[in-house]
VMD Tcl script that builds the backbone (N, CA, C; Angstrom):
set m [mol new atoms 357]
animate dup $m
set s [atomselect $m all]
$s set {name element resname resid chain x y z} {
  {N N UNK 1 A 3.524 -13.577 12.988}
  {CA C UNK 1 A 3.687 -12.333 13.706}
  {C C UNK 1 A 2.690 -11.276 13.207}
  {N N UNK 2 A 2.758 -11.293 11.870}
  {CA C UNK 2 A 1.437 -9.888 11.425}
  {C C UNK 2 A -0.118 -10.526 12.174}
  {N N UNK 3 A -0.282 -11.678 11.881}
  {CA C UNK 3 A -1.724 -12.198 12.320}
  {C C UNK 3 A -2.002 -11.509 13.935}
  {N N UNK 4 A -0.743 -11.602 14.567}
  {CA C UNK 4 A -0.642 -10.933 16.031}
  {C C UNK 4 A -0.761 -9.880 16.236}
  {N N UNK 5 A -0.092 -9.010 15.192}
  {CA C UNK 5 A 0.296 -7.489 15.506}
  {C C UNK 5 A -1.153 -7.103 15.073}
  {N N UNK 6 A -2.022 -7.638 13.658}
  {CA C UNK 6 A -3.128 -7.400 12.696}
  {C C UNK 6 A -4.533 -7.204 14.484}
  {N N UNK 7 A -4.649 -8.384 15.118}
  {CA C UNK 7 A -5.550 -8.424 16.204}
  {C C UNK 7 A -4.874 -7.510 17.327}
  {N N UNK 8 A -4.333 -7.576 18.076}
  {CA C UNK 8 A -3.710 -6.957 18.865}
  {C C UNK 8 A -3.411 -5.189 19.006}
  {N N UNK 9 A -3.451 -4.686 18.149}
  {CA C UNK 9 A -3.080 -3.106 18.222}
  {C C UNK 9 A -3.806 -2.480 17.163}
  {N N UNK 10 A -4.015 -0.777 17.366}
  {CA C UNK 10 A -4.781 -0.002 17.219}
  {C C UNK 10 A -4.710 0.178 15.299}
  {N N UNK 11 A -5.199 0.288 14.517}
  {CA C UNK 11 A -4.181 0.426 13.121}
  {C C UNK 11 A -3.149 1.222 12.870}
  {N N UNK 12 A -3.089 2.767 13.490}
  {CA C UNK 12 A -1.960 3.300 12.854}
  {C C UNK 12 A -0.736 2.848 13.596}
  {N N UNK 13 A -0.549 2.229 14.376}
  {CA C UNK 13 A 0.553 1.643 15.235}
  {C C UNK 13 A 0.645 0.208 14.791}
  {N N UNK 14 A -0.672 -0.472 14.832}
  {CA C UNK 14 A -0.299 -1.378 13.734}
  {C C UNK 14 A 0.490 -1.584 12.199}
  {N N UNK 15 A 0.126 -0.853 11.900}
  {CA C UNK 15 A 0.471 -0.138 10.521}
  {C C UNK 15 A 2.332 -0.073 10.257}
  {N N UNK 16 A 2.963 0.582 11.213}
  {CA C UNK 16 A 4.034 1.262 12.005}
  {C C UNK 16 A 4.596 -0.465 12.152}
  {N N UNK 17 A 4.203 -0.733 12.774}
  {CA C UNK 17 A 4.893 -2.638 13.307}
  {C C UNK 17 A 4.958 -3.582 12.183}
  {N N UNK 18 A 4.105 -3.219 11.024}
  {CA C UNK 18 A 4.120 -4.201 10.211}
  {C C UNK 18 A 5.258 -3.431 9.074}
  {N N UNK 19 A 5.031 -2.290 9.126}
  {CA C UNK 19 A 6.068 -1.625 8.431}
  {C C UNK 19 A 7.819 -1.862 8.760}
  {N N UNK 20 A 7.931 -1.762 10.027}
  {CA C UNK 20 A 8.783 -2.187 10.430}
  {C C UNK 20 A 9.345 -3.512 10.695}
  {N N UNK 21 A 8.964 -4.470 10.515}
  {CA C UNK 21 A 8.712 -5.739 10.435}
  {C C UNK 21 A 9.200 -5.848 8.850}
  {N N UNK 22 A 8.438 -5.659 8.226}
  {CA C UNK 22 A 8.958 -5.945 6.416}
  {C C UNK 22 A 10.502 -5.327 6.316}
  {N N UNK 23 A 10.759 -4.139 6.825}
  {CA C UNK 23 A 12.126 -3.746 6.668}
  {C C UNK 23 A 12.801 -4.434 7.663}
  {N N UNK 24 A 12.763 -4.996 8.621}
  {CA C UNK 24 A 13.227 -5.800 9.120}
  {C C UNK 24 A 13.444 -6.900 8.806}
  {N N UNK 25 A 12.610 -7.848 8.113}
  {CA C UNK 25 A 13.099 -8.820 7.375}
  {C C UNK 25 A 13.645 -8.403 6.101}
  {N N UNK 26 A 13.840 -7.343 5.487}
  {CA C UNK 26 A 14.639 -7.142 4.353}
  {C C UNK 26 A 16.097 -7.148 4.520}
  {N N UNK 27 A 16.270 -6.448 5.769}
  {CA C UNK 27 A 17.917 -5.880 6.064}
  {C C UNK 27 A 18.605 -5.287 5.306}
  {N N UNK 28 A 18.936 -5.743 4.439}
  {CA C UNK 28 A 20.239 -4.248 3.442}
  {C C UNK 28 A 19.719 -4.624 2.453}
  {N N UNK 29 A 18.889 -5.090 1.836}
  {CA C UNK 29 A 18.131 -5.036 0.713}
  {C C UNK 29 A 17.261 -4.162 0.642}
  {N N UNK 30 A 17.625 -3.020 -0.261}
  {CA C UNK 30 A 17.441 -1.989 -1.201}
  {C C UNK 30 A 15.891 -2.152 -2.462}
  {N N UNK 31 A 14.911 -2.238 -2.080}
  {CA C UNK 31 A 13.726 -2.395 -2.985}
  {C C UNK 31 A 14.040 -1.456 -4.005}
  {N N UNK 32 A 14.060 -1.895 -5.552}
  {CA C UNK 32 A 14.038 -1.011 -6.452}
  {C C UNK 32 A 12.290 0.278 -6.612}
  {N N UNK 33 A 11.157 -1.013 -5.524}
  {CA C UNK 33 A 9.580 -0.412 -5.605}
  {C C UNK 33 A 9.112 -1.122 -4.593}
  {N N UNK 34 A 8.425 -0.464 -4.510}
  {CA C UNK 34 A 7.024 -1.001 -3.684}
  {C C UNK 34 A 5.637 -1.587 -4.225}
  {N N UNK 35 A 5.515 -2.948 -4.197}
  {CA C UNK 35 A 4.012 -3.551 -4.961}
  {C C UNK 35 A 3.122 -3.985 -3.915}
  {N N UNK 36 A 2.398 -3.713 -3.767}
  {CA C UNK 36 A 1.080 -4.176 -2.698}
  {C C UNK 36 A 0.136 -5.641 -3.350}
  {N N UNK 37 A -0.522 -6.198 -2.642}
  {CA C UNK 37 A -1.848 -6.792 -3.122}
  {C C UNK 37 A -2.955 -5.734 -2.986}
  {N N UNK 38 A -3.848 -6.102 -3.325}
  {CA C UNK 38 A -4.986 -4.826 -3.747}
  {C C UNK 38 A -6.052 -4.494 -2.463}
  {N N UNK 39 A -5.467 -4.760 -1.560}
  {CA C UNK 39 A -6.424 -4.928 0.090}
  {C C UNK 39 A -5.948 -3.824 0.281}
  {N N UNK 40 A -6.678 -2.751 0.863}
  {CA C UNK 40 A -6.730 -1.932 1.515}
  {C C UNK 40 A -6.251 -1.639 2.522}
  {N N UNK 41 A -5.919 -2.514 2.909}
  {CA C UNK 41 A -5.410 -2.599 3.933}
  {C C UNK 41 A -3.686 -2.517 4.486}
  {N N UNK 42 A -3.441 -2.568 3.517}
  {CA C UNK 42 A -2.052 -2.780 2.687}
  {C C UNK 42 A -1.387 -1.499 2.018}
  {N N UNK 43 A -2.362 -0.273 1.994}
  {CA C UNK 43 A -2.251 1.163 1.429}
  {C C UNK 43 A -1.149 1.818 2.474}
  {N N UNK 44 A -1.418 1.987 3.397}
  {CA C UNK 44 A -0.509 2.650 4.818}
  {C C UNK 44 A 0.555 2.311 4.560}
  {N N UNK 45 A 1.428 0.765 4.643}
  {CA C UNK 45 A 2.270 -0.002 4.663}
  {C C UNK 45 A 3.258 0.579 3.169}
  {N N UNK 46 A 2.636 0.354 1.816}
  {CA C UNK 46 A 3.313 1.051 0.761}
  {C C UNK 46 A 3.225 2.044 1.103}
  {N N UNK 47 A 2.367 3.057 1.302}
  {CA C UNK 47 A 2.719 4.527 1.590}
  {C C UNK 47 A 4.413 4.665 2.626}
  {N N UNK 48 A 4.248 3.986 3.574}
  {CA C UNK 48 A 5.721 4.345 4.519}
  {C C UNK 48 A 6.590 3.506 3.591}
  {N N UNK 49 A 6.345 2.162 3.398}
  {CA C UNK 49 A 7.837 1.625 2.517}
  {C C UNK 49 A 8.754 2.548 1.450}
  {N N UNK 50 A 7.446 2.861 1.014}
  {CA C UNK 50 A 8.050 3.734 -0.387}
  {C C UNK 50 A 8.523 5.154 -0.363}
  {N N UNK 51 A 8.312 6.103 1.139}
  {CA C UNK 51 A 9.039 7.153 1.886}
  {C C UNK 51 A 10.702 6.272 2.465}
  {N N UNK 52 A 10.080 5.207 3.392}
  {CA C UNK 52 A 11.512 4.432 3.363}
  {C C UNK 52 A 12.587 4.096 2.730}
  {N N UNK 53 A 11.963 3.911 1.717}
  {CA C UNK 53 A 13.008 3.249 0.828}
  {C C UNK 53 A 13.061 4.462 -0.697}
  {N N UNK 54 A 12.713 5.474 -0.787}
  {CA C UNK 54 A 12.406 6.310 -1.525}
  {C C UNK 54 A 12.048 5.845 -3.355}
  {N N UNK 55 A 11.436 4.966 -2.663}
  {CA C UNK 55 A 10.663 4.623 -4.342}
  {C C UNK 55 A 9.815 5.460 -5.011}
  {N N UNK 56 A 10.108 5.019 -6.305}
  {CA C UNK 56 A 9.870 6.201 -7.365}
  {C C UNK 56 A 8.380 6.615 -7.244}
  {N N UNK 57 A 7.449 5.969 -7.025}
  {CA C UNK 57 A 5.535 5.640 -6.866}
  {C C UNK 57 A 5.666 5.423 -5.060}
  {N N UNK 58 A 5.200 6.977 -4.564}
  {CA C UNK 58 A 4.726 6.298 -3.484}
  {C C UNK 58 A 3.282 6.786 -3.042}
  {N N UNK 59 A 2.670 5.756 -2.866}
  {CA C UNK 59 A 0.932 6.234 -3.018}
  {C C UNK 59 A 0.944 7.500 -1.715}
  {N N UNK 60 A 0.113 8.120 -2.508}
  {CA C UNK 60 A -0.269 9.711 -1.919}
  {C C UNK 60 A -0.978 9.325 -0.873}
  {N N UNK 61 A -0.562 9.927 0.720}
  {CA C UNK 61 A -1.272 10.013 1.965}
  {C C UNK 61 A -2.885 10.641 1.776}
  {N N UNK 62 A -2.425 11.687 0.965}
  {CA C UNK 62 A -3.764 12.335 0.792}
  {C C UNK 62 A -5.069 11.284 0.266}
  {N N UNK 63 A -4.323 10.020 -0.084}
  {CA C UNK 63 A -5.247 9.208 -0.493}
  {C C UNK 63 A -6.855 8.469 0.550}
  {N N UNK 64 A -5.029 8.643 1.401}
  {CA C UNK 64 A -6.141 7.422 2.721}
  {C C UNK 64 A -7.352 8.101 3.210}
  {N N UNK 65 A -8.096 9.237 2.485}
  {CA C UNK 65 A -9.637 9.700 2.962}
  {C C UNK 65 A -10.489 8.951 2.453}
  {N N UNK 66 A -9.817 7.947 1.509}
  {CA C UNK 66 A -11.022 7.265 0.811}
  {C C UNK 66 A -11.331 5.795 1.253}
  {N N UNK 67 A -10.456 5.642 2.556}
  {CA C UNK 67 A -10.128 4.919 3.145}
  {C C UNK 67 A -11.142 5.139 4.918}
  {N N UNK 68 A -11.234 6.322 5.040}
  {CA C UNK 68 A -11.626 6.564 6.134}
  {C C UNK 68 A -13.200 6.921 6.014}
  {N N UNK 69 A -14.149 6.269 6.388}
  {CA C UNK 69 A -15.540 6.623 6.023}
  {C C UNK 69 A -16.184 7.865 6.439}
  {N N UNK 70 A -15.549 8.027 7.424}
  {CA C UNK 70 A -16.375 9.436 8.179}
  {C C UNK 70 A -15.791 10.852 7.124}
  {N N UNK 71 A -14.529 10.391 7.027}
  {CA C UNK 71 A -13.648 11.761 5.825}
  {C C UNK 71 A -14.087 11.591 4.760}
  {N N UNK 72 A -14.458 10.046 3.973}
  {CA C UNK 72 A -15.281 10.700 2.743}
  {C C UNK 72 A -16.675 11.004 2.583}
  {N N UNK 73 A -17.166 10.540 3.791}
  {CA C UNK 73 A -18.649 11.070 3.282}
  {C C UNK 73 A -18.536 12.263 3.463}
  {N N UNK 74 A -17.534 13.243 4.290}
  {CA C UNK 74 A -17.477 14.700 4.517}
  {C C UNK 74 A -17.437 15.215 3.362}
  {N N UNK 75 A -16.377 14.482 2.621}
  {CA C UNK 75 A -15.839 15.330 1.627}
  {C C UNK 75 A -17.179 15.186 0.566}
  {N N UNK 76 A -17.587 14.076 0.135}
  {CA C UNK 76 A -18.719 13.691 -0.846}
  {C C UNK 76 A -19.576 15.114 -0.474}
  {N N UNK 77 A -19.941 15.094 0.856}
  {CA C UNK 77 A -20.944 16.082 1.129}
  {C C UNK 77 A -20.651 17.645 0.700}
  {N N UNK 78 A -19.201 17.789 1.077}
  {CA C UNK 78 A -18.658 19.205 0.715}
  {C C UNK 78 A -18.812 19.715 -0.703}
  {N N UNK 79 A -18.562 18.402 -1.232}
  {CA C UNK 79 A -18.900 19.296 -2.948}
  {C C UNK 79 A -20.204 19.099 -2.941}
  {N N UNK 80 A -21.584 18.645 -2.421}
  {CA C UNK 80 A -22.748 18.619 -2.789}
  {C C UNK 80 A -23.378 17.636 -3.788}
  {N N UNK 81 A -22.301 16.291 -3.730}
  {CA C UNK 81 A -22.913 15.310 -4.358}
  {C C UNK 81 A -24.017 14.439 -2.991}
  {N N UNK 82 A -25.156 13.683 -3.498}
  {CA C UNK 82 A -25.527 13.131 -2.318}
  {C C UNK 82 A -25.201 11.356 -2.442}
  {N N UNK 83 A -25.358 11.102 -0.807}
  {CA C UNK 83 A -24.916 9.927 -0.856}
  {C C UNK 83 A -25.930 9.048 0.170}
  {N N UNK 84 A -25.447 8.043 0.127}
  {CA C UNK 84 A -26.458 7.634 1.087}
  {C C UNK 84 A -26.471 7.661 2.859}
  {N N UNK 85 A -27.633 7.274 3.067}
  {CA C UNK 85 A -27.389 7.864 4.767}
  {C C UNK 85 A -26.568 6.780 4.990}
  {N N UNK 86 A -25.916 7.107 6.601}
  {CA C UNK 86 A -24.953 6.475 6.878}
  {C C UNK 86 A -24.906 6.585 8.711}
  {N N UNK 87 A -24.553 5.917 9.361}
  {CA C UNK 87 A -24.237 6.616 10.982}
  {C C UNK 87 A -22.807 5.865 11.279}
  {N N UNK 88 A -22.380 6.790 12.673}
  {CA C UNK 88 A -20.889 5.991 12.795}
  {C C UNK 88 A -20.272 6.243 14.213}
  {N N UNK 89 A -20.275 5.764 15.192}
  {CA C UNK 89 A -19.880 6.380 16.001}
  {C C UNK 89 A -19.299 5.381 17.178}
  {N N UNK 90 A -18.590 5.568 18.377}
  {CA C UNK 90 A -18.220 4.813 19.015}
  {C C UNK 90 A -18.656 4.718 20.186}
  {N N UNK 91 A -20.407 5.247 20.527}
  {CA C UNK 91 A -20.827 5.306 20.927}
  {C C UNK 91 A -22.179 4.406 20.727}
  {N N UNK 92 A -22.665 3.273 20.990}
  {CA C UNK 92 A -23.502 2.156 20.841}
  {C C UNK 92 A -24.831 2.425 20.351}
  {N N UNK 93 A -24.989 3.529 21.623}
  {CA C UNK 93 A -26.362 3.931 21.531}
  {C C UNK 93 A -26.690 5.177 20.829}
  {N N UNK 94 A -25.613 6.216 20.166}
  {CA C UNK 94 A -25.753 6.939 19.807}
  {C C UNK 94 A -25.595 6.744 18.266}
  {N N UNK 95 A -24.955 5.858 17.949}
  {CA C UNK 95 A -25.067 4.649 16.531}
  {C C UNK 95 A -26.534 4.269 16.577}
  {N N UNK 96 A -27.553 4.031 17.634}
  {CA C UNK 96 A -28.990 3.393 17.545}
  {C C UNK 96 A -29.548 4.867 17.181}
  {N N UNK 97 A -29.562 5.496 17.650}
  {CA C UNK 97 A -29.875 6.527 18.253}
  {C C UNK 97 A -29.967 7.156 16.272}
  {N N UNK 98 A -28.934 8.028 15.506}
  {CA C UNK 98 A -28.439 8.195 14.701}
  {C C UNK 98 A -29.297 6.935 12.885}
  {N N UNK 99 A -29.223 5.599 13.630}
  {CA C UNK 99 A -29.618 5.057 12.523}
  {C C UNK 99 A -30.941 4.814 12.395}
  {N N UNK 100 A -31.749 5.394 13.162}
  {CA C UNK 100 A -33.313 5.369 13.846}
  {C C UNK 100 A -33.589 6.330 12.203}
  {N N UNK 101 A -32.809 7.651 11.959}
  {CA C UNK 101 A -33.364 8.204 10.545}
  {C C UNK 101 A -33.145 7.543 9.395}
  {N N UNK 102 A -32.895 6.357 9.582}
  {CA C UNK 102 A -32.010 5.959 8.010}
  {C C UNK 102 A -32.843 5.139 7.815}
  {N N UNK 103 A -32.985 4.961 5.786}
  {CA C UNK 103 A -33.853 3.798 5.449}
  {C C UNK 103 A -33.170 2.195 5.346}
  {N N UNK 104 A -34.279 1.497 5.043}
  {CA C UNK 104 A -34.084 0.036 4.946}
  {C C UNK 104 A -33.960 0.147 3.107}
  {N N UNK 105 A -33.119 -0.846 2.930}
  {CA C UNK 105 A -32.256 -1.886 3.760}
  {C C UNK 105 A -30.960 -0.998 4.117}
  {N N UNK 106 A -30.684 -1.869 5.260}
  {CA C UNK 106 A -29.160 -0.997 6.078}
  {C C UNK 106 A -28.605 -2.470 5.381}
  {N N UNK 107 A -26.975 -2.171 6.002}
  {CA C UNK 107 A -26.088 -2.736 5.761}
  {C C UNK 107 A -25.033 -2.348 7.167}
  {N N UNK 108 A -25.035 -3.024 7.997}
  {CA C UNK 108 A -23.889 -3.226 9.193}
  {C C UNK 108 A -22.544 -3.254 9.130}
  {N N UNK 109 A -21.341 -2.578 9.102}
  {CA C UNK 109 A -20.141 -2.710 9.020}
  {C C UNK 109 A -19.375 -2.613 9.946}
  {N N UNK 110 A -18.453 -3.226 10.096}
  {CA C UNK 110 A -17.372 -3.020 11.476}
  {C C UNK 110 A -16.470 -1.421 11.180}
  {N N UNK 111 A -15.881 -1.440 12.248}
  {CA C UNK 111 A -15.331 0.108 12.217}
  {C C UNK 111 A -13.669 -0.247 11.657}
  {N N UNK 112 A -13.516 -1.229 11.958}
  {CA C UNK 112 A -12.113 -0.951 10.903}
  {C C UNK 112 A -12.389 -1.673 9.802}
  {N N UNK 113 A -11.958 -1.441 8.705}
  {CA C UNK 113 A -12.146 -2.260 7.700}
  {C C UNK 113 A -11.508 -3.259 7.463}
  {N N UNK 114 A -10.662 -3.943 8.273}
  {CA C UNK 114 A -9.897 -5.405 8.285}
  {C C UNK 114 A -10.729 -6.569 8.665}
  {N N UNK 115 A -11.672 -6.116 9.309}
  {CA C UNK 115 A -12.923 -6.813 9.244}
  {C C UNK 115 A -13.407 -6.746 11.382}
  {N N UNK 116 A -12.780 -6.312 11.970}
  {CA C UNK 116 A -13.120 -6.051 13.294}
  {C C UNK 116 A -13.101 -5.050 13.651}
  {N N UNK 117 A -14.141 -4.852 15.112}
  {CA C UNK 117 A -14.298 -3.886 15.540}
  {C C UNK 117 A -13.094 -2.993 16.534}
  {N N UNK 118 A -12.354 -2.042 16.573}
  {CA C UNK 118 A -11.595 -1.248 17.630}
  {C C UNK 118 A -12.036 -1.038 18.654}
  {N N UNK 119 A -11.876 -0.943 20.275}
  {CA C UNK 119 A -12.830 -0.387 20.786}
  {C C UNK 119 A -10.928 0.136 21.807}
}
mol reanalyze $m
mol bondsrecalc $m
mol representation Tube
mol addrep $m
């Protein structure tokens, strides 16, 4: 079922289904915590379990900017550290368009980080 819900829907609704899904297979079992594997992907999911279930550690929302590429290079930029160029957009040609200033070597990434693209 996650492999389904994982392809199929947008992440934060994804996110939401898989969340609900784990407490759903828990039923009246009471987690003393919340432990993740170290995927990133997996951050959202403890963040709501551990509001759910009011565990003692629940990773800070404020976290997930470091999670979101466009919010941290903002932030990197805001304090005036530099970073490297970067483009991002959901727009094809305006991604060509955008990476036309950037040096070699690039590096290509999908827009979600689960490893596919959203559209």
């Amino acid at each position: 079922m996650q492999e389904q819900i994982r392809t199929s829907y947008p992440q934060p609704l994804r996110e939401s289904l898989i969340t609900d899904a784990i407490a759903d297979a828990l039923g009246d079992i009471r987690p003393a915590g919340i432990v993740v594997g170290t995927s990133d992907a997996a951050l959202a999911s403890w963040h709501a379990l551990g509001l759910r279930y009011g565990a003692p550690y629940v990773y800070p929302k404020s976290a997930f900017a470091a999670l979101d590429k466009a919010a941290f290079h903002g932030i990197v930029a805001s304090c005036g550290i530099a970073g490297y160029g970067w483009a991002a957009s959901g727009d094809p040609n305006e991604v060509v368009a955008k990476a036309a200033g950037l040096r070699f070597p690039l590096m290509v990434k999908p827009v979600d980080g689960s490893g596919g693209v959203i559209r």
